[in-house]
C-alpha distance (Angstrom), angle and dihedral (degrees) to the residues before:
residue distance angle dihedral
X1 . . .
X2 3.84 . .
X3 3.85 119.2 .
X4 4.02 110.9 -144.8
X5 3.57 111.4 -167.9
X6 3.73 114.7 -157.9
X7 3.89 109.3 -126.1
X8 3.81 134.2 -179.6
X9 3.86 129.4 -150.7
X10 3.94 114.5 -122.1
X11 3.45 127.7 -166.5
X12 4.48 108.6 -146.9
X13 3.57 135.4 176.2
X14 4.01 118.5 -136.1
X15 3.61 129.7 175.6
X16 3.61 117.6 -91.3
X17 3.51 104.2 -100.7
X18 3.71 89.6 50.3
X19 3.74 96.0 53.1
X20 4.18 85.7 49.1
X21 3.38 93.6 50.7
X22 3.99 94.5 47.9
X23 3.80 94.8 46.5
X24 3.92 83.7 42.7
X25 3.97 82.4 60.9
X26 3.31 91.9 49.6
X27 3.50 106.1 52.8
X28 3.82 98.8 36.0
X29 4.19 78.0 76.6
X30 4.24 88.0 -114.9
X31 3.28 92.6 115.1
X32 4.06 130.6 22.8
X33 4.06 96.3 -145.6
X34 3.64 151.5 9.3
X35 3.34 83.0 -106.5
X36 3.67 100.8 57.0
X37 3.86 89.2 54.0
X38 3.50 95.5 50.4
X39 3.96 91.2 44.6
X40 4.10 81.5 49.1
X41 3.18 91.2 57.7
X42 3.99 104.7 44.8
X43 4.02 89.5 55.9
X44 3.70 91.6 49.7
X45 4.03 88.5 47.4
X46 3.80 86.4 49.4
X47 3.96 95.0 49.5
X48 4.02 105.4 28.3
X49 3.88 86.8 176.3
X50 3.59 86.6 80.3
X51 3.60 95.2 67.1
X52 4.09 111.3 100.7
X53 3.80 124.6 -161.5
X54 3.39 122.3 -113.0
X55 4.15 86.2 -126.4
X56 3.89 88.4 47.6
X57 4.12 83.5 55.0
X58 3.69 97.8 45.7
X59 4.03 90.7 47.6
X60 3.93 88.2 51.7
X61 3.16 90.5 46.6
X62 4.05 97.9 47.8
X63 4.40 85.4 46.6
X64 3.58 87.7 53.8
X65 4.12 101.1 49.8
X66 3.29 91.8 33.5
């Protein structure tokens, strides 16, 4: 079975430097659309405990190539 979900197009304004930093998203290749980064960043709003430091990263990291 194949779930459609109904979507609608928006138009939005954002500051400048959040527009740059979307489209910088976007064509770095991490994320295919717009809409992928904004839907990115709903589900981490919705579940903050997903969020990991950038010190928590580097001592992972460090453990691992150790």
């Amino acid at each position: 079975m194949v779930t459609v979900r109904a979507t609608r197009q928006v138009r939005i304004t954002l500051p400048n430097e959040m527009a740059d930093a979307l489209r910088q998203r976007v064509s770095s290749g991490a994320y295919a659309s717009g809409s992928k980064v904004v839907s990115a960043y709903d589900a981490l709003a919705a579940d903050p405990s997903a969020v990991v430091s950038v010190d928590v990263v580097r001592a992972r990291l460090s453990a691992k190539h150790a």
